[in-house]
C-alpha positions in Angstrom: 0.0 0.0 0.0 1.5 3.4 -1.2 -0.1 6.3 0.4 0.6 9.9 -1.3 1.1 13.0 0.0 0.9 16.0 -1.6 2.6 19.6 -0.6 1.0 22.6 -2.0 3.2 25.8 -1.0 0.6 28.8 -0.6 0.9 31.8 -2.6 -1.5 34.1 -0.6 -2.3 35.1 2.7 -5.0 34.8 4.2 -6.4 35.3 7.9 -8.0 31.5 7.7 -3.9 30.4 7.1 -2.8 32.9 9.4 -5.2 31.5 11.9 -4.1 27.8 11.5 -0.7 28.8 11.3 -0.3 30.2 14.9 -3.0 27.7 16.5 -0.3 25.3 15.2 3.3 27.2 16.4 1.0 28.2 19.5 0.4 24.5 20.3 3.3 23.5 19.6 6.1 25.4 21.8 2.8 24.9 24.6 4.3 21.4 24.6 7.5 21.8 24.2 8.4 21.5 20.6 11.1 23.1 20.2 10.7 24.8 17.1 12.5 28.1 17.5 10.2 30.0 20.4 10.8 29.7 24.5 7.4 30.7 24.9 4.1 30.5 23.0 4.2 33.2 20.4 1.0 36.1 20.5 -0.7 36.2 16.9 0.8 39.5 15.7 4.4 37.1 16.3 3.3 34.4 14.1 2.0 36.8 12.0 5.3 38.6 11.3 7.4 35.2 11.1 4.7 34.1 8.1 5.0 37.4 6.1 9.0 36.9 6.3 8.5 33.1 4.9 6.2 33.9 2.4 
């Protein structure tokens, strides 16, 4: 069985991605991912780090 995954890179932003996009980095440093923040980002953070990657 060969399961598939496909990547789309967005082009756009929009508040429904930059929603989803600190509910994920938010939820993820809250348990101790260590992905780059000591402490759970605010919105307007993960806001500023999307616009720099896209």
């Amino acid at each position: 069985m060969t399961d598939r995954v496909e990547l789309i890179w967005p082009t756009t932003l929009g508040d429904a991605l930059r929603a989803s996009t600190h509910r994920m980095v938010h939820a993820a440093t809250e348990t101790g991912g260590a992905i780059g923040y000591l402490a759970p980002p605010d919105r307007a953070e993960t806001d500023a780090w999307l616009d720099g990657v896209l």
